[in-house]
DOSE-290688 format. One record per residue (C-alpha): residue number from 1; residue in three letters; chain; x, y, z. Coordinates in steps of 0.001 Angstrom, whole numbers. Layout:
N
NODE resi resn chain       x       y       z
NODE  NUM  ALA     A       X       Y       Z
...
This chain:
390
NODE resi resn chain       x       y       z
NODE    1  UNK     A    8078   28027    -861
NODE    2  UNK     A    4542   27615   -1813
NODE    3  UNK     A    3838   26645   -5435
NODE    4  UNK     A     774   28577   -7203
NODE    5  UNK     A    -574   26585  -10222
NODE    6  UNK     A   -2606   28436  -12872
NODE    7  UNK     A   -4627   25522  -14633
NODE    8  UNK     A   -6447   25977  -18022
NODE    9  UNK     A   -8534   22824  -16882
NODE   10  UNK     A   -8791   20966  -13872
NODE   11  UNK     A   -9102   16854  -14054
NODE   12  UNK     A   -8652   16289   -9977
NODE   13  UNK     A   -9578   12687  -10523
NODE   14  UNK     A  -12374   12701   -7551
NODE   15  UNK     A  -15226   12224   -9653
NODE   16  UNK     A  -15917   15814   -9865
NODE   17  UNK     A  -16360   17468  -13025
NODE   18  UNK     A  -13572   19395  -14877
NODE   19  UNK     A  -13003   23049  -14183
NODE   20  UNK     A  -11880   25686  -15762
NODE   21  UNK     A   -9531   28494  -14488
NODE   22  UNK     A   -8990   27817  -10581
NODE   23  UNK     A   -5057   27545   -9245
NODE   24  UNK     A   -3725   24401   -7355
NODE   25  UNK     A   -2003   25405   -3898
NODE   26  UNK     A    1181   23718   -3471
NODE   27  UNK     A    3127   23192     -56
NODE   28  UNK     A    5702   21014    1185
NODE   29  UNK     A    5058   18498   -2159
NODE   30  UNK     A    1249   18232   -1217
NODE   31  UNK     A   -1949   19904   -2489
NODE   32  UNK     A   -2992   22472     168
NODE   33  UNK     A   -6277   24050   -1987
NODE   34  UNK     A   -7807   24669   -5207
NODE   35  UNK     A   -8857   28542   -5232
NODE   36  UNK     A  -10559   30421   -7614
NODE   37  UNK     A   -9369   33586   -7155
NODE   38  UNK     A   -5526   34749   -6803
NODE   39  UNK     A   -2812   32942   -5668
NODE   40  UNK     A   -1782   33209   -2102
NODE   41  UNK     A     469   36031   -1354
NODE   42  UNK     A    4339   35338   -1403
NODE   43  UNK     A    3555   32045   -3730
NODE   44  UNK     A    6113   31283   -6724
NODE   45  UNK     A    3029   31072   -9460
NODE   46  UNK     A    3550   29027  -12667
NODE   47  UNK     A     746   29657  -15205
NODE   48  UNK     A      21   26904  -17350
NODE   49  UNK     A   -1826   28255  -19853
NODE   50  UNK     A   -5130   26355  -21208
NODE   51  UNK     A   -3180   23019  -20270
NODE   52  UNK     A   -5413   20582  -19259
NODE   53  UNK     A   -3811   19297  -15200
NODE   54  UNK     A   -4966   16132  -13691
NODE   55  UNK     A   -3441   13445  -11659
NODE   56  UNK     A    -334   11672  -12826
NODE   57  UNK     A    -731    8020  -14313
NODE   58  UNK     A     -93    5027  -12420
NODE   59  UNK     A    1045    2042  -14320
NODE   60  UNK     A    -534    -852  -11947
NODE   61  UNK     A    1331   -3420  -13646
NODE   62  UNK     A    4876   -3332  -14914
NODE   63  UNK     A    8519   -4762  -14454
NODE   64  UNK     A   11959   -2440  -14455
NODE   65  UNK     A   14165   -4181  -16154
NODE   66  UNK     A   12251   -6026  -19017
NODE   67  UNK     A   12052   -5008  -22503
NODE   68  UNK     A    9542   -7128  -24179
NODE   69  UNK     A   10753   -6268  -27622
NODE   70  UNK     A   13850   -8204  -27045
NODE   71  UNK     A   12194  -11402  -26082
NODE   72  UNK     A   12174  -14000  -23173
NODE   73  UNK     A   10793  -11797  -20862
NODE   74  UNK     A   11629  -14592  -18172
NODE   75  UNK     A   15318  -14774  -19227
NODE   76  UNK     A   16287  -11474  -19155
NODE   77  UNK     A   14726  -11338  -15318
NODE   78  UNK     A   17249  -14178  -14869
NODE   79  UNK     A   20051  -12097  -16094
NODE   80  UNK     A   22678  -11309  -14194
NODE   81  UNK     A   22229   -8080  -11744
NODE   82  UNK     A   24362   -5849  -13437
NODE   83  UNK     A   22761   -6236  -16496
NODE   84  UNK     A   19350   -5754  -15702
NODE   85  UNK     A   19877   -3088  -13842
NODE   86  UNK     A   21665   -1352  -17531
NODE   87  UNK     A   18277   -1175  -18805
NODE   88  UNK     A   16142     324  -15550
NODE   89  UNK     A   17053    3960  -15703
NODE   90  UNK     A   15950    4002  -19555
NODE   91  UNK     A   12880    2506  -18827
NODE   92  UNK     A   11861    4785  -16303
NODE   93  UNK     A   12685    7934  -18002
NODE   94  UNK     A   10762    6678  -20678
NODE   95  UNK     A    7529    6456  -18098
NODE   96  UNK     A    8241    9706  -16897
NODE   97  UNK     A    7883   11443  -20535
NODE   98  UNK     A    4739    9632  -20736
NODE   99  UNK     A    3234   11601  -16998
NODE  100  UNK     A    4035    8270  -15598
NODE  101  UNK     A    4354    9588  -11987
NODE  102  UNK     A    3254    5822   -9959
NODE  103  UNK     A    4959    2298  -10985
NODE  104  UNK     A    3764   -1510   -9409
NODE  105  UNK     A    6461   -3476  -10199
NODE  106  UNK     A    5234   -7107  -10311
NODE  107  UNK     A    8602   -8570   -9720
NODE  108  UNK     A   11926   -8526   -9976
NODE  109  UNK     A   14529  -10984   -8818
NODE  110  UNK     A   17814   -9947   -7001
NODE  111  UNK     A   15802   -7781   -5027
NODE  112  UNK     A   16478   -5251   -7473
NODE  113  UNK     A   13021   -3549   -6962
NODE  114  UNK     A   13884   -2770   -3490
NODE  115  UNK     A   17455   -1233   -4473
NODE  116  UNK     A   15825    1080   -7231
NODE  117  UNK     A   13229    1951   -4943
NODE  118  UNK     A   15377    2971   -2542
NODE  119  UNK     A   17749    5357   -4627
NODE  120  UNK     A   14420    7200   -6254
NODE  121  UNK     A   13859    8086   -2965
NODE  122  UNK     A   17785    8698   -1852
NODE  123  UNK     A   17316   11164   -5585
NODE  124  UNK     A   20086    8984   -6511
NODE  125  UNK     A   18043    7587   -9516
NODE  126  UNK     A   14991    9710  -11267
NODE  127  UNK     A   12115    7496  -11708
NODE  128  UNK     A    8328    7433  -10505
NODE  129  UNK     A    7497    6522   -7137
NODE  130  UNK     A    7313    2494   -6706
NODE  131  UNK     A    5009    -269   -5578
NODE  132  UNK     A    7082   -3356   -5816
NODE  133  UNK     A    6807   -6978   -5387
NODE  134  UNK     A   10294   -8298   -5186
NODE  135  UNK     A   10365  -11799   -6496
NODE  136  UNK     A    7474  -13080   -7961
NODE  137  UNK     A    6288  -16913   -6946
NODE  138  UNK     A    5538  -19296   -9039
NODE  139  UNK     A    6235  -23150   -8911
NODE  140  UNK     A    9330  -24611  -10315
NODE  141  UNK     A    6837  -25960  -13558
NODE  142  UNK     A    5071  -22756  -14063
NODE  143  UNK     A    5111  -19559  -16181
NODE  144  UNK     A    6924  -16698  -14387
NODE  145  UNK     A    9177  -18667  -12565
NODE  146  UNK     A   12281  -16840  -12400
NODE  147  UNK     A   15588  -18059  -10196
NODE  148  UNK     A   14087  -20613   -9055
NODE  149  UNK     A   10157  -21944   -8229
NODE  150  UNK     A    8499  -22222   -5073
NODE  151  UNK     A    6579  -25767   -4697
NODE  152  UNK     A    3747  -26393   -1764
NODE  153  UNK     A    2339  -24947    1211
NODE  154  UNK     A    5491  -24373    3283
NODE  155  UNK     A    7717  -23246     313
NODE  156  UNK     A    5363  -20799    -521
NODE  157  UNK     A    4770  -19323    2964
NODE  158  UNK     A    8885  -19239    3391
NODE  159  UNK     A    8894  -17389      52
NODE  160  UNK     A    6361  -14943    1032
NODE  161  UNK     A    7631  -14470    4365
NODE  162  UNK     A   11353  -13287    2528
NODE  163  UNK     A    9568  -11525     515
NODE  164  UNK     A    7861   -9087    2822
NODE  165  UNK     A   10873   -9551    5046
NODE  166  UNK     A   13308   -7555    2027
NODE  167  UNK     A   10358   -4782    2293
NODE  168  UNK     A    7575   -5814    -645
NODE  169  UNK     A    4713   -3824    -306
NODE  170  UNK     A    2192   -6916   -1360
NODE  171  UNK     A    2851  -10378   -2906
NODE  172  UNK     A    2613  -11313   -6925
NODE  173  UNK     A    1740  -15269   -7405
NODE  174  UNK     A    1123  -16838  -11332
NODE  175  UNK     A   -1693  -18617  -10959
NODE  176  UNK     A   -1985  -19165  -14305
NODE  177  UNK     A    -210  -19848  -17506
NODE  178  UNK     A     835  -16941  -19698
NODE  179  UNK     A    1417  -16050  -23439
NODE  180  UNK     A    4689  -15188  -23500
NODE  181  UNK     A    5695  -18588  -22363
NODE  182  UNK     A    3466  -20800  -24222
NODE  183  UNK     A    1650  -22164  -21589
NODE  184  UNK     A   -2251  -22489  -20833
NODE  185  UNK     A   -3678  -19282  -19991
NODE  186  UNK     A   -6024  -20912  -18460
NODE  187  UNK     A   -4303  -23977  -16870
NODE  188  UNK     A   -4021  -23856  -12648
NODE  189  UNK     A    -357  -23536  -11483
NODE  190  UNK     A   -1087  -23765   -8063
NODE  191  UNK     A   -3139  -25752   -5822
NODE  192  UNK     A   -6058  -23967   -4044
NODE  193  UNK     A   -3840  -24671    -761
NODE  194  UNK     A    -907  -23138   -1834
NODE  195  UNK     A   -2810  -19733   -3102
NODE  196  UNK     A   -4802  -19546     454
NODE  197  UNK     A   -1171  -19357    1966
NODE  198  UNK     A     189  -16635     119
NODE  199  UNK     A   -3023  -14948     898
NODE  200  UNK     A   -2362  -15634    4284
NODE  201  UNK     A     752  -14726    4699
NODE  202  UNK     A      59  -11109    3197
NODE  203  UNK     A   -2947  -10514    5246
NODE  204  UNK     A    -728  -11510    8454
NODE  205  UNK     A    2169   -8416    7347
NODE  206  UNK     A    -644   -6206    6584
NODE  207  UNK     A    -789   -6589    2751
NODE  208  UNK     A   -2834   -8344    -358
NODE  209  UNK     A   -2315  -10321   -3037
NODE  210  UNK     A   -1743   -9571   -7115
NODE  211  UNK     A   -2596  -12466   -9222
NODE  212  UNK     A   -1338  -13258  -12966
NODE  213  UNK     A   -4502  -14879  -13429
NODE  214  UNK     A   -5687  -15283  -17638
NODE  215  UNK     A   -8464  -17280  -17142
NODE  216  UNK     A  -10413  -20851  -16294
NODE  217  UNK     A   -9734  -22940  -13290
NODE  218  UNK     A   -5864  -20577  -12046
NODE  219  UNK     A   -8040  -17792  -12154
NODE  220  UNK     A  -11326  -18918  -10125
NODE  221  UNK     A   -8588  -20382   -7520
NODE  222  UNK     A   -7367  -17165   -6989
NODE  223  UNK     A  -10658  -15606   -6512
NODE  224  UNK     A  -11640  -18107   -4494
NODE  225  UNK     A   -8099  -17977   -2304
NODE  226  UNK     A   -8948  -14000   -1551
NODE  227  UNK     A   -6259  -12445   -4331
NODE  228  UNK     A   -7063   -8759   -4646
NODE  229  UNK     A   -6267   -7732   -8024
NODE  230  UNK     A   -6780  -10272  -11106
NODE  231  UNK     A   -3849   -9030  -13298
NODE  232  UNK     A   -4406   -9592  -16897
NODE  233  UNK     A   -7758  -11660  -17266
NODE  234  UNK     A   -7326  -11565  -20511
NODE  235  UNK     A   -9481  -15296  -21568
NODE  236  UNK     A  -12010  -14403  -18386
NODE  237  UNK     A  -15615  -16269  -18899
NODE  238  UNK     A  -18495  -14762  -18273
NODE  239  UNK     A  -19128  -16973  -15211
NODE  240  UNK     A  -14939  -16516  -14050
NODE  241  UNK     A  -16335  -12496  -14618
NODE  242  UNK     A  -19136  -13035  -12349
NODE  243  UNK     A  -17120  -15087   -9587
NODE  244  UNK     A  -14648  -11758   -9401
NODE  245  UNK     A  -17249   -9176   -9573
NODE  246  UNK     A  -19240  -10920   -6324
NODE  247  UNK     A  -15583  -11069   -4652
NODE  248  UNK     A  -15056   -7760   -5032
NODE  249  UNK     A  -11712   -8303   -7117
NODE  250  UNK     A   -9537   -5489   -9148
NODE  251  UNK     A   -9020   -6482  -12631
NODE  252  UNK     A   -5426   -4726  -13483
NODE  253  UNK     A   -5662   -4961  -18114
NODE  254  UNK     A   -2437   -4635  -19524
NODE  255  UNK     A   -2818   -3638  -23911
NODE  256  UNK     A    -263   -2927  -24327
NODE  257  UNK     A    1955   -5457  -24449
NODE  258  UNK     A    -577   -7968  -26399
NODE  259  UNK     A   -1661   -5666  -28847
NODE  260  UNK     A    1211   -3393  -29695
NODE  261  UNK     A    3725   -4775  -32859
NODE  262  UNK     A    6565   -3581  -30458
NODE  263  UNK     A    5321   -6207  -27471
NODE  264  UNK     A    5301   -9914  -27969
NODE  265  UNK     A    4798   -9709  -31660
NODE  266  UNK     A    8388   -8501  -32001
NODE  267  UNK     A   10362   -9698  -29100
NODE  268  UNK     A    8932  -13553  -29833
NODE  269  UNK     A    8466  -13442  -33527
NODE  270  UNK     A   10222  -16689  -34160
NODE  271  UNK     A    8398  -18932  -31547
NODE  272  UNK     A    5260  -20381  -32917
NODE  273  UNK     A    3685  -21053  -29756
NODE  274  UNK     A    3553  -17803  -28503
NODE  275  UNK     A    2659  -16451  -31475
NODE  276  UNK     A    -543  -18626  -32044
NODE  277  UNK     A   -1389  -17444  -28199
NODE  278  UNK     A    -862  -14107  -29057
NODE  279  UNK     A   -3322  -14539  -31609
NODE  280  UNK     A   -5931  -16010  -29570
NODE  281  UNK     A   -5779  -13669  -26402
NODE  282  UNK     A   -6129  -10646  -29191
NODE  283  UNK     A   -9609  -12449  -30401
NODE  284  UNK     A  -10765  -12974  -26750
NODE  285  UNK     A   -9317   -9930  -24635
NODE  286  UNK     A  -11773   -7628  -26596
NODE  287  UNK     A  -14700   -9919  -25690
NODE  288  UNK     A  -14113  -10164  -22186
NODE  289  UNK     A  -12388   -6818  -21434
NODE  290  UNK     A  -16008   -5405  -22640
NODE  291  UNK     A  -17741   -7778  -20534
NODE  292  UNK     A  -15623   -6997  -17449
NODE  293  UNK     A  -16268   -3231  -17776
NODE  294  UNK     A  -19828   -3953  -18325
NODE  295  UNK     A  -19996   -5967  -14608
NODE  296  UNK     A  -18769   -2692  -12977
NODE  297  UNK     A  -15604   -4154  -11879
NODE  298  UNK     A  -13431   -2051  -10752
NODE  299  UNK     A  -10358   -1060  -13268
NODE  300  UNK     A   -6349      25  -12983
NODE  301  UNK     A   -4171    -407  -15963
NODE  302  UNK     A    -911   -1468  -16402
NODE  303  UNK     A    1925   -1512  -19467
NODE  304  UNK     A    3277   -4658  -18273
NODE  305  UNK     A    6884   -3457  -19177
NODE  306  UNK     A    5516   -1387  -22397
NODE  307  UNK     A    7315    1816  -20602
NODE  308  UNK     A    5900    4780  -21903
NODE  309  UNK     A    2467    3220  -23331
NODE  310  UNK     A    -109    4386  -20116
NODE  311  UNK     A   -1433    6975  -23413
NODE  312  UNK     A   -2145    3644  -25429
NODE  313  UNK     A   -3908    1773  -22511
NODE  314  UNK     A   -6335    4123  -21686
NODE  315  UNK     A   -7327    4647  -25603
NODE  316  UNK     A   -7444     918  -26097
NODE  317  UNK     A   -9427     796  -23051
NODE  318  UNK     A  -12075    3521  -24851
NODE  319  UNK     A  -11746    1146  -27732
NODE  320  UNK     A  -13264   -1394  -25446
NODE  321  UNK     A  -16031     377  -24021
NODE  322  UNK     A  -14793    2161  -20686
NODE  323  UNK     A  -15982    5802  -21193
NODE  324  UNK     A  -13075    8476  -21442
NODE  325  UNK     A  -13718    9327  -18026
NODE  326  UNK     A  -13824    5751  -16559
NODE  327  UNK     A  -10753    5151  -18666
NODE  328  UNK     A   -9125    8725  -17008
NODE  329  UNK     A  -10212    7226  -13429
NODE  330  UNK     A   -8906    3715  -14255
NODE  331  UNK     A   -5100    5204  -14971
NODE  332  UNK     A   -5065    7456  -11619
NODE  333  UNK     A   -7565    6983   -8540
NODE  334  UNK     A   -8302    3758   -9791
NODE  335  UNK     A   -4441    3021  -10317
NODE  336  UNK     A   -4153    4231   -6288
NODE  337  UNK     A   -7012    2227   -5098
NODE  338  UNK     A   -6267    -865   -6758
NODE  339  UNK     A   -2171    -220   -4818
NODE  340  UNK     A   -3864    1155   -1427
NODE  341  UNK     A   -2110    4271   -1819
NODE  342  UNK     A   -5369    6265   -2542
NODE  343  UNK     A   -4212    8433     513
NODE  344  UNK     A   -1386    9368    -623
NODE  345  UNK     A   -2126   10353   -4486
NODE  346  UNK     A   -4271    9615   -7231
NODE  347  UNK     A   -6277   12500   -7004
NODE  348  UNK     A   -5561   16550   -6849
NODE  349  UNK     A   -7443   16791   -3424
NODE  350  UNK     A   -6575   18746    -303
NODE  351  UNK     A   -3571   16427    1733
NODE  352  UNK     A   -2676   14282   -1160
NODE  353  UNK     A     775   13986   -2830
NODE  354  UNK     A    1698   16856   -5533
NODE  355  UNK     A    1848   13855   -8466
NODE  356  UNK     A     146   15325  -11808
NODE  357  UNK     A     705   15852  -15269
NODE  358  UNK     A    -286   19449  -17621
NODE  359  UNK     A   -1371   18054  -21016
NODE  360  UNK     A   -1614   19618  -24642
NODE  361  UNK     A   -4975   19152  -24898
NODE  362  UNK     A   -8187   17417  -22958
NODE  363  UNK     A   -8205   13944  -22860
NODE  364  UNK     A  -11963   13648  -22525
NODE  365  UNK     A  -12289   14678  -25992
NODE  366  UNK     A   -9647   13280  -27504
NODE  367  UNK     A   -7818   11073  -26189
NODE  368  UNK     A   -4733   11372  -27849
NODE  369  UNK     A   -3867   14042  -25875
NODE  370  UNK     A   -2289   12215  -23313
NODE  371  UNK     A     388   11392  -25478
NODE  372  UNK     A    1228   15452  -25404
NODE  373  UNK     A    2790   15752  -21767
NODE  374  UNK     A    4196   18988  -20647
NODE  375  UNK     A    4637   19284  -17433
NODE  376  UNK     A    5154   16330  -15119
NODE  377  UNK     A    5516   16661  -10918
NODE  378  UNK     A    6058   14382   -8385
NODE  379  UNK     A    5802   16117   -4949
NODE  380  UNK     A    5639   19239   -6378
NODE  381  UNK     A    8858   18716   -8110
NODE  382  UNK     A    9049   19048  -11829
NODE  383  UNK     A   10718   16301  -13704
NODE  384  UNK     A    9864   17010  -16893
NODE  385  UNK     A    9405   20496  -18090
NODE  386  UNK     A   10025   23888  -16102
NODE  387  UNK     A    9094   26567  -18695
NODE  388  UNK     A    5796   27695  -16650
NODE  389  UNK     A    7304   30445  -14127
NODE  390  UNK     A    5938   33355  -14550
């Protein structure tokens, strides 16, 4: 049956300006047109009133089963399986409410990404559609290490290889300390050698590399390895801005969870050191998350386990100087590019995946309105609200 939707306002997220009034063609869970005038013949119309439609978000970084309210984020991926996996169907409803129609998962150990990737698409489990990472590596010293670490060149390239061999769709390697552990955000965790490796060994299976990188010497290693995405960068200099903006890197910011009361505020209240590094990331991230938008870098955004909170990254970004349109672009063709999946969705043009979101409101102007969701499809299927048949 093809799907007739009446927009109020059109956001396709090409870089095209809004319109007003024209009807999205749907077909077999893909966009077929945009016409101006009636609906095909024989199409099942919704109307959606003067809702404003664009692409659904894509959270570029997140995990499924943490809840960084509770505290040690690494712990509870060490949990046992069973329990993780408790929390993952919460957390994803709670991203689709919030138009969350595209997840990267930047690991998960037990290969517990692949599993809940697999029954989303079996419709054994309602959730957006994933990117995952399975484990992430780090060494056996490092922040993010979860099961157990992964220590020099051929440890590394055996991890990666198991990695892609369970089915990740790219590799995640900390190269750099993180807050809620304590560590140096801008320490190195792993030697040039070991980062050109991973690199290496997702270029050979046809992939790229994500890289928790803060800032300082972990971060220009990754840049200089060939990492893809800079996840975080939340300490960046302007010279560690520079060396990512010639090499053509992604910068994934993730908000959210550093500047929300309900992130590491509240799940590690009672450890000083995090707290003091929570502190000092919220006095630099402002600085250099200006300065990286400024270089023209190119932007996704990510919750990094905030499910539900893609509204409050894209106003924070605003806050910090992306216009509301940049900001739009960051959370949906940007989120695509940044995963390679820009041919699949990510925008509302001809052949790409029915993914989008009806809003309350236009974002452009106020930005709040993306926290007013009502209508969210993946595929041309609504999951969250059906009251627009005609």
């Amino acid at each position: 049956m093809t799907l007739a939707l009446r927009c109020g306002m059109l956001f396709d997220g090409t870089g095209a300006d809004p319109v007003k009034g024209v009807t999205l063609v749907i077909d077999d869970g893909s966009i077929q047109e945009v016409v101006a005038g009636p609906p095909p013949a024989g199409a099942e119309v919704w109307d959606l009133g003067d809702r404003f439609v664009m692409p659904g978000l894509i959270d570029a970084h997140t995990h499924l089963s943490i809840i960084p309210a509770r505290g040690d984020q690494m712990g509870q991926l060490r949990e046992r399986p069973g329990r993780k996996a408790l929390r993952v169907a919460r957390n994803l409803a709670r991203d689709l409410d919030a138009g969350v129609t595209t997840l990267r998962i930047m690991g998960e150990e037990d290969w517990l990404d692949v599993d809940a990737r697999q029954a989303i698409a079996e419709g054994e489990l309602e959730g957006p559609r994933l990117v995952i990472a399975t484990r992430g590596l780090a060494p056996s010293n490092g922040h993010g290490r979860g099961r157990r670490g992964f220590d020099g060149v051929d440890a590394v390239r055996r991890a990666a290889r198991e990695n892609l061999a369970h089915g990740a769709d790219f590799l995640k390697v900390f190269a750099t300390g993180g807050v809620a552990s304590g560590s140096g955000l801008d320490r190195s965790a792993y030697s040039l050698a070991e980062l050109r490796t991973i690199v290496e060994e997702a270029e050979r299976g046809g992939t790229y590399v994500a890289a928790h990188a803060h800032g300082g010497p972990g971060l220009l290693a990754a840049v200089e390895a060939g990492v893809r995405t800079i996840e975080h960068a939340a300490v960046a200099s302007e010279a560690e801005i520079e060396a990512m903006a010639r090499a053509g890197c992604w910068v994934v910011a993730t908000f959210s969870i550093l500047f929300r009361p309900d992130g590491i505020e509240l799940g590690d209240r009672d450890n000083p050191a995090v707290q003091e590094k929570v502190r000092w990331a919220r006095e630099t991230v402002a600085t250099s998350a200006r300065r990286i938008f400024e270089a023209g870098i190119p932007i996704a955004l990510g919750t990094d386990s905030m499910h539900g909170n893609m509204a409050f990254e894209v106003q924070t970004a605003i806050r910090f100087g992306l216009s509301p349109a940049r900001a739009l672009a960051a959370a949906t063709s940007g989120g695509a590019a940044a995963l390679r999946v820009d041919g699949l969705t990510g925008t509302l043009a001809p052949g790409r995946r029915a993914d989008l979101i009806a809003l309350d409101g236009d974002p452009l102007a106020d930005p709040a309105a993306l926290e007013r969701v009502g209508l969210v499809m993946i595929g041309g299927r609504a999951v969250r609200g059906e009251g627009f048949r005609r």
